[in-house]
N, C-alpha and C positions, 0 to 999 in steps of 0.2 A: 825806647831803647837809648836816646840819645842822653835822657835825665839819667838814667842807670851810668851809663859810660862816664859821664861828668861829675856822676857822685862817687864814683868810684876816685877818679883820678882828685875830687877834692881831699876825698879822705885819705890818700895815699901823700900827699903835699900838706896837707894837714897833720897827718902824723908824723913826715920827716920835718917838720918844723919846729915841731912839740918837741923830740927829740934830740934834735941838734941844739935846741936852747938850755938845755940842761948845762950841758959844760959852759955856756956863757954865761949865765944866771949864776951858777958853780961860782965862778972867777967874778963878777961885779960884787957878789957875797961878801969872798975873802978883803976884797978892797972897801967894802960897804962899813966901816968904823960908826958912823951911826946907829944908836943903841934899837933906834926905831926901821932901821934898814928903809929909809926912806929910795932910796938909788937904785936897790935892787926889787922894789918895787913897780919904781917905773919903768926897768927896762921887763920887768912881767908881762908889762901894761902894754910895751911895745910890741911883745908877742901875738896879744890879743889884737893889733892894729893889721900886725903880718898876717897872721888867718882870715880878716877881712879882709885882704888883698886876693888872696887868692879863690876867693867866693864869686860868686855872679849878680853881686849885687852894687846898687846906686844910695850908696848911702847921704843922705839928705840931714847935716846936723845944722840946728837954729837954737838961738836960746843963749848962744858964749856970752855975751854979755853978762846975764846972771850971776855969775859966778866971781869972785872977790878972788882972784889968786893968791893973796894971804888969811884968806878965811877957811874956818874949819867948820864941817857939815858934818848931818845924818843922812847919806843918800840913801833916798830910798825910790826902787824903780815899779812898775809891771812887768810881770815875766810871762813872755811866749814862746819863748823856744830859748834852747842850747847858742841860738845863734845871738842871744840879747847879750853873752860873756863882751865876743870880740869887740859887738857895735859899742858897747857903755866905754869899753878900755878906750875913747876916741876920747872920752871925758879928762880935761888936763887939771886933776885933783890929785895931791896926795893921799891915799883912801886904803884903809886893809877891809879886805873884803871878810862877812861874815857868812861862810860857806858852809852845807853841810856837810857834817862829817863823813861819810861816805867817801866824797872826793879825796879826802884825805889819807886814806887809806889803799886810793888806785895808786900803782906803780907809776912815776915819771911824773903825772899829772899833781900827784899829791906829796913829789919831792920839791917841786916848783913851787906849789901850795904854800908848803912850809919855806922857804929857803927866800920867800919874799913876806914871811909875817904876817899873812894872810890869818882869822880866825874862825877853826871848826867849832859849829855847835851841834849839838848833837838834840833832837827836837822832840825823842822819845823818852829824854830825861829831863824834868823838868831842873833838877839840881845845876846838871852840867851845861842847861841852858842860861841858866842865871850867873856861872860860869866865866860862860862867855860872854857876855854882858860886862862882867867885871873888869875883863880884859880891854871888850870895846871901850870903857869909861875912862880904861888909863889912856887909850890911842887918843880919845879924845883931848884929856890934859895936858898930853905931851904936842899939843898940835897937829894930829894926824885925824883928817876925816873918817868915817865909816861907810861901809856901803852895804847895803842889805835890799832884797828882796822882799818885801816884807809877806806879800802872800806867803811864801813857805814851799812854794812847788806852780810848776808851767799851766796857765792856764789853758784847756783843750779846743776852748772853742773862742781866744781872745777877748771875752770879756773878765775884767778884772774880779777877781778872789776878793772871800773878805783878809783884812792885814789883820796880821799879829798884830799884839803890843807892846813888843819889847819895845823898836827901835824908838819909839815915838815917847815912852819914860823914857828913854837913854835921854834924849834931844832934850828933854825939860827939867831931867833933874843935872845933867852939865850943864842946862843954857846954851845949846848949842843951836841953829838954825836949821830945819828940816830942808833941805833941797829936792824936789822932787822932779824924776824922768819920765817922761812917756816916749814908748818904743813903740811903734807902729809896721808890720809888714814882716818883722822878724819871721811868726810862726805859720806865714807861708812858705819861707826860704828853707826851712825846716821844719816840718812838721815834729809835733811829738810821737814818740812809739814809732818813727820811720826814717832809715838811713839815705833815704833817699833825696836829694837837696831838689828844689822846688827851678823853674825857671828864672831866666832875668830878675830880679826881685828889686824893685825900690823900698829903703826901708828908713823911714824915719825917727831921728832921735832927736825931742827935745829937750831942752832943759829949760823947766818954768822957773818962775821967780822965789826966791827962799822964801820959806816961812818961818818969822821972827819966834821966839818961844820967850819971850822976855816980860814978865809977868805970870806965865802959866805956873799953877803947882800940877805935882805928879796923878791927883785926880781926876785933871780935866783932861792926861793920856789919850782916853779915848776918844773924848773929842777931838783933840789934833788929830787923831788917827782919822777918825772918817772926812774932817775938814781936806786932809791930803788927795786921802781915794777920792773925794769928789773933784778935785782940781783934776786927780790927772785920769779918769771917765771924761768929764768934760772937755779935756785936751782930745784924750783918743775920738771922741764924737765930732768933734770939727774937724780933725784931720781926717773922717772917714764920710764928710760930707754930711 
């Protein structure tokens, strides 16, 4: 009874959040003169730091070093729950997320979407997946990281999915360095298929060391792809003892 009453009042706090950032996001937009809406991304990003505030979790982040504050990435993470959104926005990267389209098309959720340059791919179309890809390759040039999932959808039971291969061409045919996350504890804090948020939750977000792509061509893709998944399995296996 006590998880029901808690998830209740998360999701009631969590929605007046979502919603009141609209007209602020709105207003940093208009002031946002940058072609890449870098500004009104970050304060997106801030959003997603506020709905981990008001969760019941001990977020545990290691790994800042890694990250070059003037460098440009392919992120790419594990996905376990809904709740990997807010923990990754703790990540201080400039990055348009490469989201399914679906979101993009909810009310409020996929005005925010859009209004911070975020980009929808759509995974049932292989056209309008390549698409988007073209889009991420210009964020790339322009200096702006990407972020992706690359499984494609939550895994059920915490072990990692096999990855597409888009993101992992992007990263070799820009020259760009893969960064990769592992999340850990998320998809107890929420399960999939259940509104119901989990107890106290500690949940761990690391960020491992880039991997360089400088030398690779676009055939050995899929190599970099499974070299990634193995780094961050063998993250998640020491972090789970």
């Amino acid at each position: 009874m006590l998880n029901v009453l808690r998830s209740i009042w998360i999701w009631f706090a969590s929605t007046a959040l979502i919603i009141g950032w609209v007209p602020v996001l709105g207003v940093v937009r208009l002031l946002d003169r940058d072609p890449r809406h870098l500004l009104t991304g970050r304060w997106f990003r801030r959003l997603g730091r506020a709905l981990a505030k008001v969760n019941p979790w001990r977020l545990h982040i290691s790994g800042t070093q890694n990250i070059d504050p003037k460098g440009v990435y392919v992120i790419v993470s594990n996905h376990q729950s809904l709740a990997d959104i807010p923990v990754i926005s703790h990540v201080r990267v400039d990055a348009k997320w490469i989201a399914k389209a679906e979101l993009f098309r909810m009310p409020i959720v996929g005005w925010l979407l859009r209004m911070s340059g975020d980009i929808a791919v759509d995974r049932s179309d292989r056209r309008k997946g390549a698409q988007a890809l073209l889009k991420g390759a210009r964020c790339l040039r322009q200096h702006c990281s990407l972020m992706f999932f690359p499984e494609g959808t939550r895994s059920t039971d915490g072990e990692v999915l096999p990855f597409n291969d888009g993101p992992f061409q992007l990263a070799i045919r820009e020259q760009v360095p893969v960064l990769p996350l592992v999340v850990e504890g998320s998809g107890a804090a929420l399960p999939r298929n259940s509104w119901i948020f989990g107890a106290t939750q500690d949940i761990e977000l690391r960020i491992l060391d880039p991997v360089p792509v400088i030398g690779w061509n676009v055939k050995q893709s899929g190599e970099l792809r499974e070299l990634v998944r193995e780094k961050i399995i063998a993250e998640l296996h020491r972090l789970r003892g």
